[in-house]
TIMI-2910 file (N, C-alpha, C, CB; in pm, 1 decimal, decimal comma, always signed):
<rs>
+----------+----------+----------+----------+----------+----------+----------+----------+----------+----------+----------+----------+------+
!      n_x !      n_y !      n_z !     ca_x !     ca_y !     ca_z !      c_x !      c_y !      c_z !     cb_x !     cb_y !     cb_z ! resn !
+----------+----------+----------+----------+----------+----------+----------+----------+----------+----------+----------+----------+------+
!  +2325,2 !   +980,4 !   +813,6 !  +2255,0 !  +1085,1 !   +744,3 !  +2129,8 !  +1025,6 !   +679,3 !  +2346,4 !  +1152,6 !   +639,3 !  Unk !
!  +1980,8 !  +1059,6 !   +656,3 !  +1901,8 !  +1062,2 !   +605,0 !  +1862,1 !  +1061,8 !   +474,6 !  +1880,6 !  +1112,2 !   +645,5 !  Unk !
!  +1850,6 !   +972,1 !   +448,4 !  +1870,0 !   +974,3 !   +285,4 !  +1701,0 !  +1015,9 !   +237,6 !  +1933,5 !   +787,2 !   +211,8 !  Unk !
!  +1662,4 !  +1148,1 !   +130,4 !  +1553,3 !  +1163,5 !   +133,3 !  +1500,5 !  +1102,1 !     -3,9 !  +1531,1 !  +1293,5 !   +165,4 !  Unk !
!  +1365,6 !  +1087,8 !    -58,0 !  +1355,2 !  +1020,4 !   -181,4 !  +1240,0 !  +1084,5 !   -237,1 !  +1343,8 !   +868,1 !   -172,2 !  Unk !
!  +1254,3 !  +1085,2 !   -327,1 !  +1159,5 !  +1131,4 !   -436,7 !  +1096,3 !  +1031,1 !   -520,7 !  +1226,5 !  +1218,0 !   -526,1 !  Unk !
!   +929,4 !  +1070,2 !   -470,4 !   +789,2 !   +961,2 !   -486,8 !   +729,2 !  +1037,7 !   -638,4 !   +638,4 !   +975,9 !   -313,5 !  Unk !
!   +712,1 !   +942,7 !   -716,2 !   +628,8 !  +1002,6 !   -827,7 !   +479,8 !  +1076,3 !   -824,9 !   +613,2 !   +898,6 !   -908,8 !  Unk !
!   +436,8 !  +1134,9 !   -889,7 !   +329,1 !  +1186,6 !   -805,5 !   +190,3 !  +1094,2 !   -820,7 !   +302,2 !  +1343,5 !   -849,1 !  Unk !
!   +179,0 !   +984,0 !   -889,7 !   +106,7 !   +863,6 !   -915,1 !    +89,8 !   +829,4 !   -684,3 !   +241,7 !   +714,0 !  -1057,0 !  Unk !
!   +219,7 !   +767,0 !   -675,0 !   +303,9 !   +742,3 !   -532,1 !   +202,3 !   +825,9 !   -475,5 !   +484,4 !   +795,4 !   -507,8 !  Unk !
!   +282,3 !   +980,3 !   -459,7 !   +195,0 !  +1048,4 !   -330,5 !    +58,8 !  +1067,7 !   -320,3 !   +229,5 !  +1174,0 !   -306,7 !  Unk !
!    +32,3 !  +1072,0 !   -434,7 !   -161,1 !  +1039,5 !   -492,2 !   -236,4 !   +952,4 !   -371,9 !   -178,4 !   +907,2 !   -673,9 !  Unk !
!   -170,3 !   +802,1 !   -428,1 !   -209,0 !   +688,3 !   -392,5 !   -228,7 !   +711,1 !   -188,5 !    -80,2 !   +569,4 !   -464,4 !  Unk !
!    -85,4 !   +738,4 !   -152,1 !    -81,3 !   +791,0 !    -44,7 !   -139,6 !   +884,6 !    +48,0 !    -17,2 !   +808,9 !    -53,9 !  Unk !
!   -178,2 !   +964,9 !     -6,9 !   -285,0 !  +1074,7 !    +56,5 !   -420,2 !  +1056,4 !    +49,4 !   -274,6 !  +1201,3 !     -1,4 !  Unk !
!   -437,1 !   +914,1 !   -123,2 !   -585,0 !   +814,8 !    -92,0 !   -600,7 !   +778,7 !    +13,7 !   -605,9 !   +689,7 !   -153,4 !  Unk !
!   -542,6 !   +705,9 !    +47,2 !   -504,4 !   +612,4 !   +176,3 !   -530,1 !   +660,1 !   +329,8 !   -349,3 !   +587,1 !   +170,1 !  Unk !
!   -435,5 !   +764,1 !   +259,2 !   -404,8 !   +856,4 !   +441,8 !   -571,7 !   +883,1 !   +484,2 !   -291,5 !  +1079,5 !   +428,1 !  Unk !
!   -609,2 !   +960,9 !   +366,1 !   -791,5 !  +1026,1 !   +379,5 !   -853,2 !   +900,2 !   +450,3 !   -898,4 !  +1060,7 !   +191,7 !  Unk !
!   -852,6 !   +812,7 !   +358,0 !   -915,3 !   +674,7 !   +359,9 !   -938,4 !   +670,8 !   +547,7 !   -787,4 !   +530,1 !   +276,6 !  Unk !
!   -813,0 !   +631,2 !   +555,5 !   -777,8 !   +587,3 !   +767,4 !   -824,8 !   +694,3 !   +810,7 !   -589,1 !   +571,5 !   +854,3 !  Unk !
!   -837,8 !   +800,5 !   +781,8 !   -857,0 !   +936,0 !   +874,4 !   -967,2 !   +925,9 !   +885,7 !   -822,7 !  +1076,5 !   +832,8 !  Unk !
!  -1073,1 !   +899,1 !   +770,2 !  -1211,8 !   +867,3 !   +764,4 !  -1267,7 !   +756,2 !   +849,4 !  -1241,0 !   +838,8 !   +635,6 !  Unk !
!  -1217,6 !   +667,9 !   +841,4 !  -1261,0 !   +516,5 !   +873,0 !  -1206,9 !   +595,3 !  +1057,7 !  -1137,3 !   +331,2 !   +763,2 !  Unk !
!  -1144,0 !   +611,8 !  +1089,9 !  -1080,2 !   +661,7 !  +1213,6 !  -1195,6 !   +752,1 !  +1335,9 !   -952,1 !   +769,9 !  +1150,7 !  Unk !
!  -1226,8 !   +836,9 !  +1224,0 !  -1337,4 !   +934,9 !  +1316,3 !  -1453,9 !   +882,1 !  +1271,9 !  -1340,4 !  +1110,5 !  +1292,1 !  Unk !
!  -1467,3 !   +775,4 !  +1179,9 !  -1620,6 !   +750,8 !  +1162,5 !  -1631,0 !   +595,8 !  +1332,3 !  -1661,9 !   +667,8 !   +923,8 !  Unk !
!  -1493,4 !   +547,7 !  +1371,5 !  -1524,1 !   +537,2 !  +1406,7 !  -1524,0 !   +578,8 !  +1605,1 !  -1520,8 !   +473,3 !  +1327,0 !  Unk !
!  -1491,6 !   +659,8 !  +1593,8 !  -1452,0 !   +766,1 !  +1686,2 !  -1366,7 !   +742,0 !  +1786,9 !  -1551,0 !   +816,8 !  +1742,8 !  Unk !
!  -1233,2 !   +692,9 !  +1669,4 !  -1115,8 !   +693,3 !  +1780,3 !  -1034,1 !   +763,4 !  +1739,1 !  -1047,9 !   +574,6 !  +1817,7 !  Unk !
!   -899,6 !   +840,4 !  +1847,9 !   -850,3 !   +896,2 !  +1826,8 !   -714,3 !   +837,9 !  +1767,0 !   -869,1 !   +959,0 !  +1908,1 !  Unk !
!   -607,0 !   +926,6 !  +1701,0 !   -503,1 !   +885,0 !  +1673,3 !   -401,8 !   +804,7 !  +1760,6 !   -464,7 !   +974,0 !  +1634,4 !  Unk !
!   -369,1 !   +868,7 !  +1854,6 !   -350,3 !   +778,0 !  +1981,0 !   -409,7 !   +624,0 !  +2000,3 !   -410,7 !   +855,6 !  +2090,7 !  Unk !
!   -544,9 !   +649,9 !  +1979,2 !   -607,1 !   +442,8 !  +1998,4 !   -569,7 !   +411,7 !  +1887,0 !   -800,5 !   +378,2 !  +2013,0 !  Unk !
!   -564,7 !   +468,5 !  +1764,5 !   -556,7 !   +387,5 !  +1650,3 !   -398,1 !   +356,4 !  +1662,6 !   -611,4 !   +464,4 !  +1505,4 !  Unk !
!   -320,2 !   +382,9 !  +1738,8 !   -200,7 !   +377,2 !  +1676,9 !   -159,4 !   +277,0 !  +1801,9 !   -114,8 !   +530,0 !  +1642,4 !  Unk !
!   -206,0 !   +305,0 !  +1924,0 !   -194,1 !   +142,1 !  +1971,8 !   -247,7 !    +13,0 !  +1936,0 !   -228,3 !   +131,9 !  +2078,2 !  Unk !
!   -387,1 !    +29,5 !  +1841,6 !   -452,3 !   -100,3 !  +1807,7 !   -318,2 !   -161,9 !  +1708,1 !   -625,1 !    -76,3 !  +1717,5 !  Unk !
!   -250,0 !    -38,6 !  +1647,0 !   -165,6 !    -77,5 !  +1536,1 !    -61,5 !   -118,8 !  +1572,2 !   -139,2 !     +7,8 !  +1450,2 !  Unk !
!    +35,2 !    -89,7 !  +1666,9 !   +119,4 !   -106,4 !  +1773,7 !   +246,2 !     +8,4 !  +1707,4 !   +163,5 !   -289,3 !  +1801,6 !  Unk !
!   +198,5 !   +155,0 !  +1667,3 !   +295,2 !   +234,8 !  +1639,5 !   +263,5 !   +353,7 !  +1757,3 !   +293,2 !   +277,2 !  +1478,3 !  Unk !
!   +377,0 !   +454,6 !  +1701,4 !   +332,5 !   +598,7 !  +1759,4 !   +220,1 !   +637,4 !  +1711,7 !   +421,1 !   +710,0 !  +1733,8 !  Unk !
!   +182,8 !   +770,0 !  +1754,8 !   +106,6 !   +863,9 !  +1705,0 !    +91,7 !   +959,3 !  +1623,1 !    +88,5 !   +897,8 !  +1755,2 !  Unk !
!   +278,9 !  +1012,8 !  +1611,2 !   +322,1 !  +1055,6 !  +1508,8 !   +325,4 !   +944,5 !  +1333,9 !   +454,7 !  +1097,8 !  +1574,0 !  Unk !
!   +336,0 !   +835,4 !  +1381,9 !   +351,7 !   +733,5 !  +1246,1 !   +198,6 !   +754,4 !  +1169,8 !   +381,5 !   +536,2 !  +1299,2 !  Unk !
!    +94,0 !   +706,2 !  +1313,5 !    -44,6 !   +735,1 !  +1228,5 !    -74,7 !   +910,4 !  +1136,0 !   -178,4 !   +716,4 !  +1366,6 !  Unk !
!    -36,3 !   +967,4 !  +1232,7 !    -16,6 !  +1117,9 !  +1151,9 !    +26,7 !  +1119,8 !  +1051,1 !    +58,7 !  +1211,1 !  +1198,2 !  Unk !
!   +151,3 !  +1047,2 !  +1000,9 !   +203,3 !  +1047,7 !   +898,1 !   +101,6 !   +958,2 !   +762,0 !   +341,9 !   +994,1 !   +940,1 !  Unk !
!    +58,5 !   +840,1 !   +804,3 !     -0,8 !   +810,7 !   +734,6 !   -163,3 !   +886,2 !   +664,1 !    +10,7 !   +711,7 !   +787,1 !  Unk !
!   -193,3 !   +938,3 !   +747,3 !   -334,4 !  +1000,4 !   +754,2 !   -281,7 !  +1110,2 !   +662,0 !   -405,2 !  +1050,1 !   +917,3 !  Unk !
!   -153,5 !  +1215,4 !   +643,6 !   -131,7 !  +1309,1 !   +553,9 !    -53,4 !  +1263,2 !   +448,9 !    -80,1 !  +1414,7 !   +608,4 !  Unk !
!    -55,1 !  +1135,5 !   +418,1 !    -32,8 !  +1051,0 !   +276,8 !   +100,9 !  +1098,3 !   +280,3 !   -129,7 !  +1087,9 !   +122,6 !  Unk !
!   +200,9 !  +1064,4 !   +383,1 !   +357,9 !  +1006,6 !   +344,3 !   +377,7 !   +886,0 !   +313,4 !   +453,2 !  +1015,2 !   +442,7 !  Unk !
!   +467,8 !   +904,5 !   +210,0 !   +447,7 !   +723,8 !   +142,5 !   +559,4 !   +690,2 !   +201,0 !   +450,7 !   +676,4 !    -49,0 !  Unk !
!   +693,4 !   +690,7 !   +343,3 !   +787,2 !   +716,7 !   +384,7 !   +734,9 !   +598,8 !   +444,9 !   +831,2 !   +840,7 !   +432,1 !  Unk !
!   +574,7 !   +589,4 !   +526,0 !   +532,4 !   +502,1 !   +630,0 !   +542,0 !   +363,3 !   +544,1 !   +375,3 !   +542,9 !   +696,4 !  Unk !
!   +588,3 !   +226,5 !   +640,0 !   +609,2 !   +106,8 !   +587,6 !   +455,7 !    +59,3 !   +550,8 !   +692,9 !    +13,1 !   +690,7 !  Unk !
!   +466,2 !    -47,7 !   +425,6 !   +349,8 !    -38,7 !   +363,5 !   +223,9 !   -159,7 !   +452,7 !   +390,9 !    -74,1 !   +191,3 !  Unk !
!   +335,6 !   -224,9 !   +528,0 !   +245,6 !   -310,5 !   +650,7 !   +175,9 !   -228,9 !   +769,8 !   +350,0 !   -416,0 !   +733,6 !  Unk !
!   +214,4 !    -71,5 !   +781,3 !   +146,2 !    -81,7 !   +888,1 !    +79,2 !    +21,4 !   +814,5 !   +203,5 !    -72,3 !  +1033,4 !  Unk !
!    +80,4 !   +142,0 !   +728,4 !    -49,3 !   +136,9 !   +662,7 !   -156,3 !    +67,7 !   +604,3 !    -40,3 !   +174,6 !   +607,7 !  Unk !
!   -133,4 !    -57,0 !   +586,8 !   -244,6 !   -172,8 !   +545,8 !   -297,7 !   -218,1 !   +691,2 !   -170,2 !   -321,0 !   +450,2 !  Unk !
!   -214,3 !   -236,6 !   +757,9 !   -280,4 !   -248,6 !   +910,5 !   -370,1 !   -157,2 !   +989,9 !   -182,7 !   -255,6 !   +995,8 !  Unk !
!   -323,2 !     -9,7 !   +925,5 !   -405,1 !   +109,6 !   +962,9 !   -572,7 !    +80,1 !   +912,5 !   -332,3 !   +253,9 !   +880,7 !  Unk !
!   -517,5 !    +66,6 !   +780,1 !   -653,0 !    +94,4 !   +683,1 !   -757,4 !    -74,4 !   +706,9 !   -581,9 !   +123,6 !   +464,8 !  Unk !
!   -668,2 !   -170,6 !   +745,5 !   -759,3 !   -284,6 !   +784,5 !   -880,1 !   -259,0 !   +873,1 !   -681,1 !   -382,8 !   +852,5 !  Unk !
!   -790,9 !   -193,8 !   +982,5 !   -847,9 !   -169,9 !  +1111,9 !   -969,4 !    -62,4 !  +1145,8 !   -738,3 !   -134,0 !  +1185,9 !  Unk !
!   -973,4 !    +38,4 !  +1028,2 !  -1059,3 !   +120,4 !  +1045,5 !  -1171,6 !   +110,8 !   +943,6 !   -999,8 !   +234,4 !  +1051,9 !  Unk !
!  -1159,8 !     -9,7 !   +859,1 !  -1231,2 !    -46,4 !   +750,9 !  -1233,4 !    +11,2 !   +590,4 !  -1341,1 !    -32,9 !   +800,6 !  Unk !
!  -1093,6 !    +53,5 !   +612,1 !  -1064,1 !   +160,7 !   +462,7 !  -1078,1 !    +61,2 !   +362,1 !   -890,2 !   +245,8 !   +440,6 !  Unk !
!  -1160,3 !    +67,1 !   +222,0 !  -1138,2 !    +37,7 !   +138,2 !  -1008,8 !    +32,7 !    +50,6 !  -1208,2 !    +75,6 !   +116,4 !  Unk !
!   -960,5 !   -102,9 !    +29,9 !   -821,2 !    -84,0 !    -55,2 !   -871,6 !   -123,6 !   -205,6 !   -678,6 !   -198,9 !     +4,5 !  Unk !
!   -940,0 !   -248,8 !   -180,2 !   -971,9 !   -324,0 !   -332,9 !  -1123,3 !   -403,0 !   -317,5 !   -830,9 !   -461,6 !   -376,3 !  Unk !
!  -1146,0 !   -497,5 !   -306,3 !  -1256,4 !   -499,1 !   -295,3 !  -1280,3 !   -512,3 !   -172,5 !  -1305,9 !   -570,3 !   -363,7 !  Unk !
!  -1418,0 !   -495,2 !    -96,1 !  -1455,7 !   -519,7 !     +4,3 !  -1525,1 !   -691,8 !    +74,7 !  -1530,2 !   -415,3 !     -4,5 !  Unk !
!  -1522,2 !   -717,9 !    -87,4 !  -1573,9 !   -837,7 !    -60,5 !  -1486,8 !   -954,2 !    -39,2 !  -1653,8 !   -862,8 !   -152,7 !  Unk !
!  -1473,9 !  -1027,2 !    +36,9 !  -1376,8 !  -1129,1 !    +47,5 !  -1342,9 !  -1220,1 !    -59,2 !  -1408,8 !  -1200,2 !   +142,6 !  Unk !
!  -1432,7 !  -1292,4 !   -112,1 !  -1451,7 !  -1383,6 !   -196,1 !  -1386,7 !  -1310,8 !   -319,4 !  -1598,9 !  -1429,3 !   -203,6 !  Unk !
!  -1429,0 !  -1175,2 !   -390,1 !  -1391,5 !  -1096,6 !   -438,5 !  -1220,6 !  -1088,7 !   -498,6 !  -1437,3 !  -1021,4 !   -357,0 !  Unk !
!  -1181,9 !  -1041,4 !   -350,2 !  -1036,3 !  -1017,1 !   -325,1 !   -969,3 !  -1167,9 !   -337,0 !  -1010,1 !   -941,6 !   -167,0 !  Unk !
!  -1026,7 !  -1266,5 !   -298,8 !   -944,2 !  -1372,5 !   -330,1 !   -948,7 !  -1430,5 !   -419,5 !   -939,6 !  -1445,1 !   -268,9 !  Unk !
!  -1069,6 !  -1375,6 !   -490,8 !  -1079,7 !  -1458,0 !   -628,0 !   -950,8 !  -1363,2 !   -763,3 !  -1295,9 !  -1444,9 !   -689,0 !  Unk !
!   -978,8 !  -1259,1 !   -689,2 !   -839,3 !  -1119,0 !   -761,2 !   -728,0 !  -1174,7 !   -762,6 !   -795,8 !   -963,8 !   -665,2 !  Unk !
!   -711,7 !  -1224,1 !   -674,6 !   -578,7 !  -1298,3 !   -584,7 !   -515,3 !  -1420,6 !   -712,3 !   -656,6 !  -1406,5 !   -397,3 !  Unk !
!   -652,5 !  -1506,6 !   -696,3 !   -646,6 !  -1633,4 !   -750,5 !   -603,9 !  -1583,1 !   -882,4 !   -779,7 !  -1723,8 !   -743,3 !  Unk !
!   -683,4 !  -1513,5 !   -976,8 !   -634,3 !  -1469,2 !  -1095,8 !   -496,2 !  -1420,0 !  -1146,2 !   -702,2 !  -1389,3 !  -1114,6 !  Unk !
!   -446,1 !  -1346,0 !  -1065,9 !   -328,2 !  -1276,4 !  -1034,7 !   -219,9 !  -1364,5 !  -1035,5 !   -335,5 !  -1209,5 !   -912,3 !  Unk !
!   -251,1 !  -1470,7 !   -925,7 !   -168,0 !  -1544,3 !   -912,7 !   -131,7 !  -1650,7 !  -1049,4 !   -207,1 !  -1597,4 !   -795,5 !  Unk !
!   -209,5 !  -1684,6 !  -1099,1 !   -217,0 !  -1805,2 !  -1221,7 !   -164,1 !  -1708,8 !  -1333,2 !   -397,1 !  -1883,1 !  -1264,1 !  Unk !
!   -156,5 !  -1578,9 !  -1316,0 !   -108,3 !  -1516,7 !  -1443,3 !    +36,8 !  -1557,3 !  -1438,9 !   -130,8 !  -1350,5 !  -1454,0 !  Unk !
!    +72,5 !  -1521,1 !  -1317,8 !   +221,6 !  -1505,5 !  -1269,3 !   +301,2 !  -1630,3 !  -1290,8 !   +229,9 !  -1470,2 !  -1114,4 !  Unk !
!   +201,9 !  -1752,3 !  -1283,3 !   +229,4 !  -1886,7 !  -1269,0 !   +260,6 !  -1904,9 !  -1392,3 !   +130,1 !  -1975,6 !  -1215,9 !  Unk !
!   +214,4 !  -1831,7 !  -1512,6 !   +223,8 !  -1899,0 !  -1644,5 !   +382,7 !  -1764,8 !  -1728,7 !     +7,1 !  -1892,4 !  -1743,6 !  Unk !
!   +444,0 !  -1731,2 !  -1663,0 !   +527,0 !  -1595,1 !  -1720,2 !   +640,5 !  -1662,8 !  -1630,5 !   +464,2 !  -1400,1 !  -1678,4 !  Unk !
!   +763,7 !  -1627,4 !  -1719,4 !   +910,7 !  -1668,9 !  -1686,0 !   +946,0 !  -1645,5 !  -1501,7 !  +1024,3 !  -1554,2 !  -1795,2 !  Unk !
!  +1023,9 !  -1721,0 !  -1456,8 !  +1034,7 !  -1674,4 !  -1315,3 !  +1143,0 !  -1575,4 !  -1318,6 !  +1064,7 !  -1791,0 !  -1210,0 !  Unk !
!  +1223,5 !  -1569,9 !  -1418,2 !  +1339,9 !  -1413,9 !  -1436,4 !  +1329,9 !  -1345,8 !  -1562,0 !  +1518,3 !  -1448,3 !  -1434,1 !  Unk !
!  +1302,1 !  -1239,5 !  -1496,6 !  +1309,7 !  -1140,7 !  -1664,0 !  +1469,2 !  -1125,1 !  -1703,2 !  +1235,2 !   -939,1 !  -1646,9 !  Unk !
!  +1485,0 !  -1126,1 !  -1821,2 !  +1611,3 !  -1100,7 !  -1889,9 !  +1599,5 !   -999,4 !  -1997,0 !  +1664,8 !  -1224,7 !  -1947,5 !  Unk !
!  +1704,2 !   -946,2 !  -2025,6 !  +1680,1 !   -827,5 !  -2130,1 !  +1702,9 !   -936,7 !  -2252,8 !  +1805,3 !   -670,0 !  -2122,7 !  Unk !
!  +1673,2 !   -883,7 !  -2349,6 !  +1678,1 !   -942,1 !  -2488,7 !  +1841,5 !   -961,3 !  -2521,3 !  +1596,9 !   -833,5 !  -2605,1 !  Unk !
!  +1916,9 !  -1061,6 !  -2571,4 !  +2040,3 !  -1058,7 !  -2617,5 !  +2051,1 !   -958,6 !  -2751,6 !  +2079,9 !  -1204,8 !  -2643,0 !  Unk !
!  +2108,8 !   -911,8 !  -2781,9 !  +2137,1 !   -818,2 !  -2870,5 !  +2257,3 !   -877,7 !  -2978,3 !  +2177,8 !   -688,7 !  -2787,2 !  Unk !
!  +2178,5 !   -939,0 !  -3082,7 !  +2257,3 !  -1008,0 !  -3188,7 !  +2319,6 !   -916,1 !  -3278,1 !  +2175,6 !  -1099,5 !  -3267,9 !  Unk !
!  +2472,1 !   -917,7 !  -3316,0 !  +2502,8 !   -833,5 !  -3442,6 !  +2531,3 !   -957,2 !  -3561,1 !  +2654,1 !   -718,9 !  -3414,3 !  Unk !
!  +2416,1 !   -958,1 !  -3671,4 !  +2409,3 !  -1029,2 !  -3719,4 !  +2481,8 !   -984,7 !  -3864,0 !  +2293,8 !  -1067,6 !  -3696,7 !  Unk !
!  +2572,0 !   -841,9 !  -3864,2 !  +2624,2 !   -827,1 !  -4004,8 !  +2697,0 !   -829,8 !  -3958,2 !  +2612,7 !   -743,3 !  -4102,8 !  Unk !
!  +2762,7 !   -944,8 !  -4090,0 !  +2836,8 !  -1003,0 !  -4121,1 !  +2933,7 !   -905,0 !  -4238,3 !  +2769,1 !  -1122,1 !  -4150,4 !  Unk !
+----------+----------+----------+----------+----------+----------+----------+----------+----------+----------+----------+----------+------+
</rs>
């Protein structure tokens, strides 16, 4: 059975960014859903799905979509994005490797 899920609407937002995004980048550069979805190595129905912002589609081959047709995700600039990267990463580097909830002391006595 199909288990269905419920996306916040932040989620389907982001998703139907996206979808626009490929649909754009797609006919600007005048291929059809069909080519785009072999360059990607899916169906045609999957690209459909992505292009009407289901967030259902796996998040590798919408990034593969949107690579391919030149969709803006974050920056465009390389150096940019890796310098995002670099930052990102050194934050992460300096913060616990497991979050734990706080112990909860009963301190009366």
């Amino acid at each position: 059975m199909k288990r269905t899920r419920a996306y916040s609407r932040t989620t389907n937002e982001v998703a139907r960014l996206l979808g626009s995004r490929v649909r754009l980048g797609r006919i600007d550069r005048h291929w059809s859903a069909q080519e785009l979805a072999n360059r990607v190595g899916v169906t045609r129905s999957t690209i459909n799905k992505i292009e009407h912002g289901d967030p259902s589609v796996g998040l590798g081959v919408a990034l593969e979509a949107a690579a391919l047709v030149g969709a803006p995700l974050f920056s465009e600039d390389d150096g940019l994005r890796r310098l995002e990267l670099g930052r990102v990463s050194d934050r992460l580097a300096l913060l616990p490797k497991r979050v734990r909830r706080p112990l909860m002391v009963n301190d009366a006595f």
